[in-house]
N, CA, C and O atoms as a GROMACS GRO file, in nm:
protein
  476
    1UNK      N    1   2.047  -1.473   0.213
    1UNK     CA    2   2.184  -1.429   0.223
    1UNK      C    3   2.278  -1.536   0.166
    1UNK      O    4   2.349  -1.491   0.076
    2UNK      N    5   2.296  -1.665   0.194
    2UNK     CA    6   2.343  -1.763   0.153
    2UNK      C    7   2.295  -1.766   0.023
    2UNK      O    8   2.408  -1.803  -0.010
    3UNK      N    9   2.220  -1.761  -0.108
    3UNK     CA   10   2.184  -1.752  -0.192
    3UNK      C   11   2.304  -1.639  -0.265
    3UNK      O   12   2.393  -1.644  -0.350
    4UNK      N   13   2.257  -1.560  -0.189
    4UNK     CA   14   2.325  -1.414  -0.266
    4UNK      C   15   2.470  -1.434  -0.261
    4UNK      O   16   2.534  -1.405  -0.362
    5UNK      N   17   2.537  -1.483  -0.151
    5UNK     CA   18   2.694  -1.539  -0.132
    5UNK      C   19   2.716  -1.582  -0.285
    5UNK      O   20   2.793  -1.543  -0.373
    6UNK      N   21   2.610  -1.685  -0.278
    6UNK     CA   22   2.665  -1.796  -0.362
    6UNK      C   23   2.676  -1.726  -0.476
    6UNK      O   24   2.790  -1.750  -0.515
    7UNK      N   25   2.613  -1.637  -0.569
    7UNK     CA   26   2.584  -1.520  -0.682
    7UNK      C   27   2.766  -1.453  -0.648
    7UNK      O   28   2.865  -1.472  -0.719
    8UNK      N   29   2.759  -1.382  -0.528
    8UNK     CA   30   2.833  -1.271  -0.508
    8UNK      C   31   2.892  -1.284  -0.386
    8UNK      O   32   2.852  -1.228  -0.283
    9UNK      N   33   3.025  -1.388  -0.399
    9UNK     CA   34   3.077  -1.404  -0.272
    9UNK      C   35   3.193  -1.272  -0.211
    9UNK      O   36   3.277  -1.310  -0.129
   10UNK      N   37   3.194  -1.174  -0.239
   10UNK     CA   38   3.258  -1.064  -0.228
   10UNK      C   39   3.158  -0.949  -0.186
   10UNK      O   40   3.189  -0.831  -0.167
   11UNK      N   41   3.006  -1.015  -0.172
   11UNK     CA   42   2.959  -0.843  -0.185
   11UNK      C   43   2.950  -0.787  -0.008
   11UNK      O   44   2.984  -0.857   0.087
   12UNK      N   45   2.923  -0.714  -0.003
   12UNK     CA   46   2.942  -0.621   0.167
   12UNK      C   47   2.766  -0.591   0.198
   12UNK      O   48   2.675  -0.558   0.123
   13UNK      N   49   2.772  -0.620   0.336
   13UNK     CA   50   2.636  -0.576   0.400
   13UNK      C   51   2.674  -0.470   0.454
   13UNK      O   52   2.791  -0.450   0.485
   14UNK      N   53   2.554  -0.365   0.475
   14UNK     CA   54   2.569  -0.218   0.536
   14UNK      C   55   2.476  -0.206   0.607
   14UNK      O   56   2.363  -0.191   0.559
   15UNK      N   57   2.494  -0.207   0.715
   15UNK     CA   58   2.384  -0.161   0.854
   15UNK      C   59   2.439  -0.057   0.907
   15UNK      O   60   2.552  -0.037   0.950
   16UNK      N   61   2.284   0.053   0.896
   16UNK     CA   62   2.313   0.166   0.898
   16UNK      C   63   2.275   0.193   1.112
   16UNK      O   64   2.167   0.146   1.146
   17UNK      N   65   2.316   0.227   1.169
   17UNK     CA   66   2.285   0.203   1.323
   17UNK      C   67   2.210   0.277   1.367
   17UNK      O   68   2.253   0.380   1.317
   18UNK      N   69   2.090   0.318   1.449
   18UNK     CA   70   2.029   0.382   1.503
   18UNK      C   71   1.950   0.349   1.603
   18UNK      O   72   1.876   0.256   1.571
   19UNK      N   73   1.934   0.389   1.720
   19UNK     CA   74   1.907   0.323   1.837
   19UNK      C   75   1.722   0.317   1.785
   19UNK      O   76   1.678   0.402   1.707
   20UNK      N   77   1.660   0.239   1.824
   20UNK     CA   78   1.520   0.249   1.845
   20UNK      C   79   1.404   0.354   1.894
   20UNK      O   80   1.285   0.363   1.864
   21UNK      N   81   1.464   0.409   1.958
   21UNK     CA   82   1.434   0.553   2.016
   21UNK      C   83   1.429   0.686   1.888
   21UNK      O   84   1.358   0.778   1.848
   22UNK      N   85   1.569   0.612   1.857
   22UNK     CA   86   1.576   0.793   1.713
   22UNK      C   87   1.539   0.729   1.616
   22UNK      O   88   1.563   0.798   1.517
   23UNK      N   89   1.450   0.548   1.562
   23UNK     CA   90   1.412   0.541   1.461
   23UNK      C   91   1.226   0.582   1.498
   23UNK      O   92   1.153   0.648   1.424
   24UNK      N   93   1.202   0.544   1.579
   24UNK     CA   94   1.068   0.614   1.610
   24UNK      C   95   1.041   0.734   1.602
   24UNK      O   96   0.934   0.780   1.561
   25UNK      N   97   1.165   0.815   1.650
   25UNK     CA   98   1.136   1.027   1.621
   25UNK      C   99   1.144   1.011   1.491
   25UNK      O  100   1.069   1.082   1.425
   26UNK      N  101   1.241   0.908   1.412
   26UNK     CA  102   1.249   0.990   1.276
   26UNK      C  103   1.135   0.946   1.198
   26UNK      O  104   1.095   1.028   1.115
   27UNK      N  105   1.075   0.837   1.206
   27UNK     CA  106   0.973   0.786   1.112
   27UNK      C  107   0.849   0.830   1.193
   27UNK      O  108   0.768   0.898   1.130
   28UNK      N  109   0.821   0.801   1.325
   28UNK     CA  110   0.699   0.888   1.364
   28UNK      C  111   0.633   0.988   1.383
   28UNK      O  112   0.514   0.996   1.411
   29UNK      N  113   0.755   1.118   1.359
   29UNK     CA  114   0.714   1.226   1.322
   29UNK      C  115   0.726   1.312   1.195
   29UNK      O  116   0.742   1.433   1.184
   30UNK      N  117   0.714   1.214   1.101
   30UNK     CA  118   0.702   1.276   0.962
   30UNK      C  119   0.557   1.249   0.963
   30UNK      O  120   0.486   1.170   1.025
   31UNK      N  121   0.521   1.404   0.815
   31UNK     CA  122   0.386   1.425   0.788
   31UNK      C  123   0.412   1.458   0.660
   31UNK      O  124   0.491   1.541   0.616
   32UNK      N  125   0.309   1.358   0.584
   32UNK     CA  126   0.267   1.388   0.426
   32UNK      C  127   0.171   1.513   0.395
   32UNK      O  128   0.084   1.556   0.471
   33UNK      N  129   0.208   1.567   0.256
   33UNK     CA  130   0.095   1.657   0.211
   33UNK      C  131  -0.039   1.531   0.149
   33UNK      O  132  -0.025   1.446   0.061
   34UNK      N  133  -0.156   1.560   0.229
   34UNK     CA  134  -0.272   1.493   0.133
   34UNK      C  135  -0.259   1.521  -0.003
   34UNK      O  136  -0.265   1.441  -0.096
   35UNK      N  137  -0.249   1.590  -0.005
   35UNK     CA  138  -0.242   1.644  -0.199
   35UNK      C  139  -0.137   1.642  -0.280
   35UNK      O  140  -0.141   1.591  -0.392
   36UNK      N  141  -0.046   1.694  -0.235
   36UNK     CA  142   0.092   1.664  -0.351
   36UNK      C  143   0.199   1.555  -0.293
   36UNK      O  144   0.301   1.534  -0.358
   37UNK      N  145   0.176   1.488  -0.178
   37UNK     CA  146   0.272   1.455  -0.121
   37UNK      C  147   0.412   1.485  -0.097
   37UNK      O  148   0.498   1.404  -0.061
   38UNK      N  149   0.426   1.589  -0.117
   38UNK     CA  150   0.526   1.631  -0.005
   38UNK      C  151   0.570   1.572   0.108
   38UNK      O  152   0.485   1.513   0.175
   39UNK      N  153   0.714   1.575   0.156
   39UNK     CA  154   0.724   1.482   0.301
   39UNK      C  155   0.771   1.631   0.387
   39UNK      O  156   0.831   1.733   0.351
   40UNK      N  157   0.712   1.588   0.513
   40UNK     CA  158   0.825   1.699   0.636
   40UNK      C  159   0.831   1.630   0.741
   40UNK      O  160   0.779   1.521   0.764
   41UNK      N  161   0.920   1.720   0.834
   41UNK     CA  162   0.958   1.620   0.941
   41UNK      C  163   0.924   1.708   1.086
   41UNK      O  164   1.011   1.796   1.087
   42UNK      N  165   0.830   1.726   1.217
   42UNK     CA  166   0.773   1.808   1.280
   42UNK      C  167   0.895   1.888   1.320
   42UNK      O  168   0.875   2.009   1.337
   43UNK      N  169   1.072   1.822   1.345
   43UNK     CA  170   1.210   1.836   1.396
   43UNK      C  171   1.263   1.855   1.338
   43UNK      O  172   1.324   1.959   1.362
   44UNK      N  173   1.301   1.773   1.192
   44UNK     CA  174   1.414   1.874   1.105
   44UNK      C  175   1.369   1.908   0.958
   44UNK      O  176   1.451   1.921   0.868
   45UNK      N  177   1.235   1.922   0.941
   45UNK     CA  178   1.224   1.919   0.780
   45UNK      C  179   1.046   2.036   0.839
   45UNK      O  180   0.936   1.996   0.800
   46UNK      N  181   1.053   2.132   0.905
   46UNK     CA  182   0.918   2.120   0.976
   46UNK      C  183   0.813   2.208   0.864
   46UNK      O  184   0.886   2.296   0.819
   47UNK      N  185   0.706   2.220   0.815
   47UNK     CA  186   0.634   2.348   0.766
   47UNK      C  187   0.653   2.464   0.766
   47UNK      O  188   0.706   2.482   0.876
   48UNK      N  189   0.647   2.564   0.715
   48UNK     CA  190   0.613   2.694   0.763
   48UNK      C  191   0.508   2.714   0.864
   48UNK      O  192   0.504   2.784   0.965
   49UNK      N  193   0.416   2.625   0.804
   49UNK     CA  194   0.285   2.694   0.876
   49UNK      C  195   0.242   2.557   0.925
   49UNK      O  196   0.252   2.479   0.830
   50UNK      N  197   0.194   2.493   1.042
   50UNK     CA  198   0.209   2.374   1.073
   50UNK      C  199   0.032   2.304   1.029
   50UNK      O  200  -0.084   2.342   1.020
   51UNK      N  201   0.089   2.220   1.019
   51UNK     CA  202  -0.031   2.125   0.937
   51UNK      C  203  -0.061   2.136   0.784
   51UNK      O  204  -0.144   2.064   0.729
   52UNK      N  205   0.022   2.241   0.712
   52UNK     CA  206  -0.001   2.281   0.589
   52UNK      C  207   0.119   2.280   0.491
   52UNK      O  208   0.233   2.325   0.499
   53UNK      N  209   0.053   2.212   0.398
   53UNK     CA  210   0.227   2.204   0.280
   53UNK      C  211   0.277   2.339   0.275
   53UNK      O  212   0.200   2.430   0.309
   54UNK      N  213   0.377   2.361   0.243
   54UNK     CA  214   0.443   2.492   0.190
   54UNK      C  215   0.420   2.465   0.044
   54UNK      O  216   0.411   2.564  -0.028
   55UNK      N  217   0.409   2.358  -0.006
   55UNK     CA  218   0.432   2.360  -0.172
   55UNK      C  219   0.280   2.350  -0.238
   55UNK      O  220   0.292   2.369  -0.359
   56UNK      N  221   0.169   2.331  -0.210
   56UNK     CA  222   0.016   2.357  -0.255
   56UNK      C  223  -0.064   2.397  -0.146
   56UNK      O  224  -0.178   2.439  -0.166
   57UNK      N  225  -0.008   2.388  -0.012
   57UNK     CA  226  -0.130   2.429   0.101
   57UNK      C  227  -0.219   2.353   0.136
   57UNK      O  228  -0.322   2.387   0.196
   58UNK      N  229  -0.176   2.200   0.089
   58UNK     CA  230  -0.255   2.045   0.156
   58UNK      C  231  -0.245   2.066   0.273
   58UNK      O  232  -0.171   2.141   0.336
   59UNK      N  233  -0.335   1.984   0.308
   59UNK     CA  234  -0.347   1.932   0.464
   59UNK      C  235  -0.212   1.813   0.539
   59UNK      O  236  -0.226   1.697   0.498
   60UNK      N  237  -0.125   1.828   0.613
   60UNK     CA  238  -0.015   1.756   0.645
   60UNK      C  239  -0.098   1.632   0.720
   60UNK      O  240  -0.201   1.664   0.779
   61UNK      N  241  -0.053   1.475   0.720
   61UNK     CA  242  -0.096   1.390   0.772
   61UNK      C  243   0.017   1.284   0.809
   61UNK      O  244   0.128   1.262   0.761
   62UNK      N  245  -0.063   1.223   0.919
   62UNK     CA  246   0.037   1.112   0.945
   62UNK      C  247  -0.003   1.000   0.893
   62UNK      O  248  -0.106   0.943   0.932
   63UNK      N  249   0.076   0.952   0.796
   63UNK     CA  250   0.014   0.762   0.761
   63UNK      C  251  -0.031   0.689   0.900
   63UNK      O  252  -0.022   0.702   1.022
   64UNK      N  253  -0.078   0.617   0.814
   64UNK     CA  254  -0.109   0.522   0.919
   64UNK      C  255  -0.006   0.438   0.960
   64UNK      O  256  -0.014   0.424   1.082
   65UNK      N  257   0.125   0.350   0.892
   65UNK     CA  258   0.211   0.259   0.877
   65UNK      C  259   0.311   0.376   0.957
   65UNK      O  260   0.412   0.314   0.990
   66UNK      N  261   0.322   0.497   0.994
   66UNK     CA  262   0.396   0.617   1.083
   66UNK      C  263   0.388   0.621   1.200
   66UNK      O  264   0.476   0.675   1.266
   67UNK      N  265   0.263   0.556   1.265
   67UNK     CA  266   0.236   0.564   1.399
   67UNK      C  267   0.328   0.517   1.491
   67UNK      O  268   0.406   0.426   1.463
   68UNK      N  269   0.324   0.584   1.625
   68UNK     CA  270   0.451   0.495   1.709
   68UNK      C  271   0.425   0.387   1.746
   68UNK      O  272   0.531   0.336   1.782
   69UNK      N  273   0.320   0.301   1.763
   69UNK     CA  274   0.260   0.226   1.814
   69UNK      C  275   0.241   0.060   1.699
   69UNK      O  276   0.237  -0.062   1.712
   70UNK      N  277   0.235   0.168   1.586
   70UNK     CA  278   0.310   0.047   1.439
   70UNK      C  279   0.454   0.058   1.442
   70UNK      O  280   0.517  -0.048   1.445
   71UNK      N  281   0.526   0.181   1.442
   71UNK     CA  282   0.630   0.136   1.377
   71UNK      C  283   0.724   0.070   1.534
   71UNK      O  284   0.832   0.012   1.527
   72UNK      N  285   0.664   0.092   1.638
   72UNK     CA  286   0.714  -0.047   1.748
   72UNK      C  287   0.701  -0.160   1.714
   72UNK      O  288   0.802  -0.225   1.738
   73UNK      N  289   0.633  -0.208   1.674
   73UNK     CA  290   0.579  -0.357   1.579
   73UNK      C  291   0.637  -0.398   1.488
   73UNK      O  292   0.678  -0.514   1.483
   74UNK      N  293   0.660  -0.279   1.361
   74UNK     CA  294   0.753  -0.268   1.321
   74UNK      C  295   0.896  -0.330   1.338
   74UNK      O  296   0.949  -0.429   1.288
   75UNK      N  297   0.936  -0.240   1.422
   75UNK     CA  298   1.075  -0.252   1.481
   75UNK      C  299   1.126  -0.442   1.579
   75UNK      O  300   1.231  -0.495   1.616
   76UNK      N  301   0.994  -0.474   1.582
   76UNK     CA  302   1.009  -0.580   1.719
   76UNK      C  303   1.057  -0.712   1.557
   76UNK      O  304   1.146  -0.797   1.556
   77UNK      N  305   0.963  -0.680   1.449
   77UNK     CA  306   0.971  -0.786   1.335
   77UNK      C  307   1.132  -0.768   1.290
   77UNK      O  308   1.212  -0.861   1.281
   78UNK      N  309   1.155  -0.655   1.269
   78UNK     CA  310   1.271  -0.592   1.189
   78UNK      C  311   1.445  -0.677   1.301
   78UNK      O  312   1.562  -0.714   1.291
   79UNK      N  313   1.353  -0.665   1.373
   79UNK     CA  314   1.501  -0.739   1.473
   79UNK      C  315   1.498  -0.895   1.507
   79UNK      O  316   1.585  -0.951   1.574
   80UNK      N  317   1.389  -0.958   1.451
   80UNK     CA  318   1.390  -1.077   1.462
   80UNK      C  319   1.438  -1.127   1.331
   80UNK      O  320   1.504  -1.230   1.321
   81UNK      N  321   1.400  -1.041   1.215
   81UNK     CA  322   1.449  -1.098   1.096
   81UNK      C  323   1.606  -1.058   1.045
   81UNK      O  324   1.665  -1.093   0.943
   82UNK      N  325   1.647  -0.982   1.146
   82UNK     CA  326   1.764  -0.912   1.109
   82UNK      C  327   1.854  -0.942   1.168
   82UNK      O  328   1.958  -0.950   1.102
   83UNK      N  329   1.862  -0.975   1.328
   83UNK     CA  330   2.018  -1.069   1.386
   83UNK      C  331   2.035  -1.170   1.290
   83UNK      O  332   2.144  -1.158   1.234
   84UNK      N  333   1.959  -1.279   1.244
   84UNK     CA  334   2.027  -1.393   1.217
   84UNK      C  335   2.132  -1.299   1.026
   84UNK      O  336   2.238  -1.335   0.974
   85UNK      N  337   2.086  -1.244   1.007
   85UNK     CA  338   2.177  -1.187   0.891
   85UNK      C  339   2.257  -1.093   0.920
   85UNK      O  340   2.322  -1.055   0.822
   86UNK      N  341   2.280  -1.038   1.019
   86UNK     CA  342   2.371  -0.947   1.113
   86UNK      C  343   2.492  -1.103   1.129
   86UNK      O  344   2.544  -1.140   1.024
   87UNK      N  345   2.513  -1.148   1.207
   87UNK     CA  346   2.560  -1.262   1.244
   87UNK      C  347   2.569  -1.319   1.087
   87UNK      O  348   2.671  -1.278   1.031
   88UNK      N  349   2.491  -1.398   1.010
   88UNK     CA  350   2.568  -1.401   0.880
   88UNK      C  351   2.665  -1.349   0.844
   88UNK      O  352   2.769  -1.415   0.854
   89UNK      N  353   2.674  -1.208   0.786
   89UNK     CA  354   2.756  -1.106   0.725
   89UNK      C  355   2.858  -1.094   0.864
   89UNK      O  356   2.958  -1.034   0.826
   90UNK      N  357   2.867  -1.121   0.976
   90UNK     CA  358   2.989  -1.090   1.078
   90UNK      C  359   3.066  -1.200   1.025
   90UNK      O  360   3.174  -1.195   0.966
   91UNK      N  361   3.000  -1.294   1.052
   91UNK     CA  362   3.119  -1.440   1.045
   91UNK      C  363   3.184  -1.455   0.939
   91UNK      O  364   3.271  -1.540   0.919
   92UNK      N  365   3.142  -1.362   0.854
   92UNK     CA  366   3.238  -1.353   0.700
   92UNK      C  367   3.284  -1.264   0.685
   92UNK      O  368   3.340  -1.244   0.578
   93UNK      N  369   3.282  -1.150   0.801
   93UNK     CA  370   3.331  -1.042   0.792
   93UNK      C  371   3.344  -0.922   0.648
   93UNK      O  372   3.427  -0.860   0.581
   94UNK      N  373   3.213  -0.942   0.662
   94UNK     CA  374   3.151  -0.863   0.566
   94UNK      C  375   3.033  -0.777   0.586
   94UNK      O  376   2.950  -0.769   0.495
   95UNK      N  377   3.019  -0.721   0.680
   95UNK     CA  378   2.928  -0.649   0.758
   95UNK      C  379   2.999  -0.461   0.761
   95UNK      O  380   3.080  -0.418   0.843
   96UNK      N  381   2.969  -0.424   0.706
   96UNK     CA  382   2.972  -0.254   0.721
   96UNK      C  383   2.904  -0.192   0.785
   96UNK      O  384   2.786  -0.195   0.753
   97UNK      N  385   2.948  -0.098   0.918
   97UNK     CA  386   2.859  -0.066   0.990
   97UNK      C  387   2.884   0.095   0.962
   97UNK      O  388   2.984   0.162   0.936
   98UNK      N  389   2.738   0.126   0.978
   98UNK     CA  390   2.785   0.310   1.008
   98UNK      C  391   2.661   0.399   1.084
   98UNK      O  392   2.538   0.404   1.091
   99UNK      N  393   2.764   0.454   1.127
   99UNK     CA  394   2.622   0.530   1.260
   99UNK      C  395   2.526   0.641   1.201
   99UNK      O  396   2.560   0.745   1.144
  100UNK      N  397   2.415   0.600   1.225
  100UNK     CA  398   2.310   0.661   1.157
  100UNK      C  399   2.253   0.801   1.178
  100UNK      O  400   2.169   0.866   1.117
  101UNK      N  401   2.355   0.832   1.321
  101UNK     CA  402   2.309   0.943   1.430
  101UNK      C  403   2.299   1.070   1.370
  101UNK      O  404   2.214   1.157   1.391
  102UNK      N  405   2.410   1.074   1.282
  102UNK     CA  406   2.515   1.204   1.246
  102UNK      C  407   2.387   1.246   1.111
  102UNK      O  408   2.314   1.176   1.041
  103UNK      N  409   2.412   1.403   1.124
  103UNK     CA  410   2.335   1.438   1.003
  103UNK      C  411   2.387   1.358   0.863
  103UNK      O  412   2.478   1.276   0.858
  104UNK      N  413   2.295   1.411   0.739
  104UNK     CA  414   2.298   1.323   0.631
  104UNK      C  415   2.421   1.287   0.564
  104UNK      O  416   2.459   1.180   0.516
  105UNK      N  417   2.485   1.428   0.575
  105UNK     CA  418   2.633   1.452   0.556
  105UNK      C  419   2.757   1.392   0.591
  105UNK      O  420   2.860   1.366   0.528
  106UNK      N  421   2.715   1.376   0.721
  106UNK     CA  422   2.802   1.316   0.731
  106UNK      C  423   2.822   1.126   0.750
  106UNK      O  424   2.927   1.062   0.749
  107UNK      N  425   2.679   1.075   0.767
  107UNK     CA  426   2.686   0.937   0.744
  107UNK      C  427   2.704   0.916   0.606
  107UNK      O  428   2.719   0.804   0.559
  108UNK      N  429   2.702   1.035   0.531
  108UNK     CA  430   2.707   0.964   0.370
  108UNK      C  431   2.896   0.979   0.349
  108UNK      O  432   2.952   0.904   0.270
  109UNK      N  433   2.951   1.050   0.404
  109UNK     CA  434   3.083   1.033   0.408
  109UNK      C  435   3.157   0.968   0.476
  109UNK      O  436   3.278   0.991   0.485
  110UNK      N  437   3.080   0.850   0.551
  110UNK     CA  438   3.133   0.778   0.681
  110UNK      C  439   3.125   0.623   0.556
  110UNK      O  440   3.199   0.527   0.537
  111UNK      N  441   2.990   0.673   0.495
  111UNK     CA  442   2.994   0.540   0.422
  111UNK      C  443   3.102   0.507   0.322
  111UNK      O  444   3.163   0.401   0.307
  112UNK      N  445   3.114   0.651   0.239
  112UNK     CA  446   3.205   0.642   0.157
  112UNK      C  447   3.345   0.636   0.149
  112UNK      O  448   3.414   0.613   0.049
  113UNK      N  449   3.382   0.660   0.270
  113UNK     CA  450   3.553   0.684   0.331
  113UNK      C  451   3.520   0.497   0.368
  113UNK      O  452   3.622   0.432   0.344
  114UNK      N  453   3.423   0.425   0.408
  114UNK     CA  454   3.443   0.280   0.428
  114UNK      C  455   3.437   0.173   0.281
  114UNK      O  456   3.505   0.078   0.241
  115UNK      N  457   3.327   0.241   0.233
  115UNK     CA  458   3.378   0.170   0.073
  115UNK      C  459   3.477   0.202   0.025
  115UNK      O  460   3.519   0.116  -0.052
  116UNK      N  461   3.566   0.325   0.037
  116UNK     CA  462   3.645   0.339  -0.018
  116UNK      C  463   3.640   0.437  -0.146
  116UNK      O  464   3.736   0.452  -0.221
  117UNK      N  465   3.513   0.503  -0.161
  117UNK     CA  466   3.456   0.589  -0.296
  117UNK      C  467   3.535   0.721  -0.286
  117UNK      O  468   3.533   0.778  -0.177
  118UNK      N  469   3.600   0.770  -0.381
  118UNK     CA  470   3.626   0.894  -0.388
  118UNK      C  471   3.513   1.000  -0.434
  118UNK      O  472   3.436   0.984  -0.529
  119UNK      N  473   3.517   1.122  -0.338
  119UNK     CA  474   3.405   1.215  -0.399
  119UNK      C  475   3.478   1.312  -0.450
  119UNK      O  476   3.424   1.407  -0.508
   0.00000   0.00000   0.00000
């Protein structure tokens, strides 16, 4: 981070928020097609027909790096490496936050009403 300052002392960090709980539903219950890879989601992206792509009729799977039990592990690394640059980007007040909760729609217009982007 200090590196990158030094490059780009103007640029903005964006942490997108989501409690630990809804990053585990969202990454632990997605399933790949074996065959074409396709992504779905068991909650908001789900099959027609469950265990089976809609787009070739693969077999749906869970990675391995998907599991709840990794991506807790996951999550335990992700927060040790991530306060001390949270806290960076605050003290320079350059930290963009936006809540991750809200469908796609609308965190992508939460982001952009904070950069400032016209759509």
């Amino acid at each position: 981070a200090e590196f990158l300052a030094s490059l780009f002392p103007l640029v903005q960090a964006i942490l997108f928020e989501l409690t630990d709980d809804e990053s585990i539903k969202r990454i632990a219950r997605r399933r790949t097609c074996a065959k074409c890879g396709a992504i779905y989601h068991l909650d908001y992206q789900p099959s027609k027909q469950p265990g089976v792509c809609d787009t070739c009729g693969g077999e749906l799977i869970q990675r391995n790096d998907q599991r709840e039990e990794i991506v807790q592990d996951r999550l335990l690394v992700y927060h040790t490496q991530i306060d001390p640059l949270l806290d960076f980007y605050k003290q320079r007040q350059q930290l963009i936050t936006i809540d991750g909760l809200p469908p796609i729609s609308e965190v992508k217009n939460s982001l952009m009403q904070k950069l400032k982007v016209k759509m």
